[in-house]
N, C-alpha and C positions, 0 to 999 in steps of 0.2 A: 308305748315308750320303752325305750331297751336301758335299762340303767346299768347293766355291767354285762359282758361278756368272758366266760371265762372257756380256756383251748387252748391251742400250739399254734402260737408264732409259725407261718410255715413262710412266710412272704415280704421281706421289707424291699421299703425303697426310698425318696427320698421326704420323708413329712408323711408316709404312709406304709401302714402293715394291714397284712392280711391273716387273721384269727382265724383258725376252724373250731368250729364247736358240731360235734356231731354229724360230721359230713358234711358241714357248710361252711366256705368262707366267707367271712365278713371284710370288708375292706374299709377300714378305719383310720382317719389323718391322725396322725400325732405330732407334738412338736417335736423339734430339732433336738438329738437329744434323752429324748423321754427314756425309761428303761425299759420298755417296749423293745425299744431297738438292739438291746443286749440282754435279751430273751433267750435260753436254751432249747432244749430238746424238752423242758417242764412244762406244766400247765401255766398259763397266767391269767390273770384279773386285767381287764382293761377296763375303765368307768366312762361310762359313756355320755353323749349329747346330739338327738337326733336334730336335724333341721330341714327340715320339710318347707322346698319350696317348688314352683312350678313345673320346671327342669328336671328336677328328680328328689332323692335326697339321700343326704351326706349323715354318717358316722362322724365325730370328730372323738376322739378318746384317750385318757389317761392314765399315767399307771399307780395314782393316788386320788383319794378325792377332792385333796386342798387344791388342787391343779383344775378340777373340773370345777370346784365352787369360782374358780377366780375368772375360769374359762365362762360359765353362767352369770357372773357379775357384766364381764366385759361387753358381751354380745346387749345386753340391755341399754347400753349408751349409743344414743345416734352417730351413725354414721358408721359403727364398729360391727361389721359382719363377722362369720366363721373365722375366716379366712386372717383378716386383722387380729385377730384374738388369739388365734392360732401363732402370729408373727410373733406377736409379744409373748406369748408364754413361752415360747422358741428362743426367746433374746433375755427373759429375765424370768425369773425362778418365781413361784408363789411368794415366795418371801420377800424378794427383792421389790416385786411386785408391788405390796401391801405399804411396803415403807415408802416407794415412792409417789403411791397416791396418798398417804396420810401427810406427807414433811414437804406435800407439791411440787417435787422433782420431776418434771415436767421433759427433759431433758433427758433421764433414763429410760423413760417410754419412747423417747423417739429413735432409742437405738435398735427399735425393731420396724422390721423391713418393712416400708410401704407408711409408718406412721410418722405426721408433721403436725406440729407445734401444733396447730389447732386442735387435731382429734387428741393429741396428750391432754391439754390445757381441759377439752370434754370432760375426760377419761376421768380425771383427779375430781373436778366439780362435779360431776355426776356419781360420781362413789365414794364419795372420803365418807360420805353418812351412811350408807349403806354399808361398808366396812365398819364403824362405830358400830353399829345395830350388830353384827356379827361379833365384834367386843374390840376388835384392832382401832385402839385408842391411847391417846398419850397419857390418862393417864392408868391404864389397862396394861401396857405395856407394846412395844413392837414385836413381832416375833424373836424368840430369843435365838436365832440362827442369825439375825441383822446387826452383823459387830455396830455399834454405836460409835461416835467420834467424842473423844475427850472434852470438858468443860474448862477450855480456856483459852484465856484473851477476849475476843469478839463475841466467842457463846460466851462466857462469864457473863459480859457486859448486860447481853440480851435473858442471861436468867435474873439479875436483877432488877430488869427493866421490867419481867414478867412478875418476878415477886412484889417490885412494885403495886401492882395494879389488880394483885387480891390473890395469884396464884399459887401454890404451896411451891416448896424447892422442890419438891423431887417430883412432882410433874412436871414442873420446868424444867428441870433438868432433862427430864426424860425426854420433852419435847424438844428443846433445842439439838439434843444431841442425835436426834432421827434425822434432822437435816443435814442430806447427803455432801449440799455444796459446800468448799472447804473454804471458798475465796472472798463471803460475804462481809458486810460490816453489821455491828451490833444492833442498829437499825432494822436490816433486814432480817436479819434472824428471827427479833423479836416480831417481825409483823406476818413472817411465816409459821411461827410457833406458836402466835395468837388464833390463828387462825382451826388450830386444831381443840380449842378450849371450847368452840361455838355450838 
């Protein structure tokens, strides 16, 4: 297993660079994006993930390793190969990432290429606990890079509805306000906010 590559950018293209380390190039996908692609004449770190399947096998790599852990979560949900994981990390940042499978925005994962309602809808169920185990929980906190949306009107409603039913204010808070959608009613909020306490 290669877990990191370090060498000179000597090669991009599109969703891929080519690293030398010691007289050899490696040709490694990365997403859309990555700082990979705005690499100098310096050495770089690239963190890796091999995938070995019949046909050959693939490098995919990044230039942190919050991007490779989300990239190792992704690939473990059915249906999500290299390639899809790839799309997403291309279309949403780790961060963005995290928040929108913990508050089930379902709907921010499809804004990467090739992914539909279903494998988002996977993606969220199959890692909101897995993410928790990792610590990205509501009441743990979301990544503090994930501006949060203000606690009022509709989210009010839905943090009292959660204080209601045993939760402390400031997880609820915390948790109503990781949800991305702006247009919900105090209902939904709350039964998507609920669902991060489980």
């Amino acid at each position: 297993m290669i877990h990191y590559i370090k060498g000179k950018i000597t090669e991009t293209s599109q969703g891929m660079v080519v690293i030398e380390n010691n007289g050899i190039g490696y040709e490694v996908y990365v997403p859309l994006g990555d700082a990979a692609y705005k690499a100098g004449d310096g050495e770089v770190t690239i963190y890796t993930s091999m995938q070995v399947k019949e046909d050959g096998i693939t490098l995919f790599g990044f230039s942190d390793r919050t991007a490779l852990t989300m990239f190792d979560l992704l690939v473990t949900v059915s249906g999500v190969g290299g390639k899809g994981a790839m799309a997403i990390l291309s279309a949403l940042t780790p961060s963005e990432l995290q928040k929108a499978v913990i508050s089930g925005n379902y709907k921010a994962i499809t804004t990467a290429n090739g992914i539909g309602k279903k494998i988002a809808e996977r993606i969220i169920l199959e890692l909101r606990d897995k993410m928790e185990k990792l610590g990205y929980t509501a009441s743990s906190g979301i990544s503090p890079a994930v501006k949060q949306a203000p606690i009022i009107g509709e989210r009010a409603k839905a943090v009292n509805m959660l204080i209601a039913t045993g939760a402390n204010k400031s997880d609820a808070e915390k948790a109503v306000a990781s949800i991305e959608d702006d247009s919900l009613k105090a209902g939904q909020y709350f039964m998507l906010a609920a669902k991060m306490f489980k």
